[in-house]
C-alpha positions, 0 to 999 in steps of 0.5 A: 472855099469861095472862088470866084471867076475872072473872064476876059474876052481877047481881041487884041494882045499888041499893046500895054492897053491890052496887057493891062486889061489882064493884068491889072485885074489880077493884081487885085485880087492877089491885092486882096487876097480872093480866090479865083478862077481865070477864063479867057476867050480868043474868037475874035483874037488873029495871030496879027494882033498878037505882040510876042513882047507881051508874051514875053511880059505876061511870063514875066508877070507870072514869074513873079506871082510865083513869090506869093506864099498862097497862089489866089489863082486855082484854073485858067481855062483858054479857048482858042480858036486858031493853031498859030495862038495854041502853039503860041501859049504851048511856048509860053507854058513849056519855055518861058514860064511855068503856070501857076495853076492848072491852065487848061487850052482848048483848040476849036476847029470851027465848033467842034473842040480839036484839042484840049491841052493841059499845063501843071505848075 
């Protein structure tokens, strides 16, 4: 089975701009029916650039790639380098929204990984 890698590099996730430059791109390939793997790095990502209400969007968004029969979406792996965004994507992935594949967040505490928590659909 072919995979292919998604990767995204955050610095802000305030606005639908910033929503979209996710979702947009993921949309196509569920579109088109490819296999994927989603990585997305944060270090440039602080906690003021981070709007709850697209947190709240992006649950959503996933809610509703749950209806798909065949999910194209295998592993997203998130690197995360402050404490306030690790707790932020714990909430999201234990209350508002149930990840579709693995998802896979690790906290580094300057270059050394802290934490590596693992969320299962």
């Amino acid at each position: 089975m072919n995979i292919e890698s998604l990767f995204f590099h955050i610095k802000s996730f305030k606005t639908e701009s910033d929503y979209n430059k996710i979702i947009i791109p993921i949309k196509k390939y569920y579109e088109k029916q490819i296999n994927f793997e989603l990585s997305l790095e944060t270090k440039e990502l602080v906690s003021e650039e981070i709007n709850v209400q697209s947190l709240y969007k992006i649950s959503s968004f996933l809610s509703s790639l749950k209806k798909h029969k065949y999910q194209y979406l295998k592993k997203t792996t998130i690197k995360i380098y402050n404490e306030y965004c690790y707790n932020l994507l714990y909430f999201l992935f234990t209350y508002l929204s149930t990840p579709i594949a693995q998802v896979e967040v690790i906290l580094y505490n300057s270059s050394n990984v802290d934490k590596i928590k693992s969320f299962f659909p």
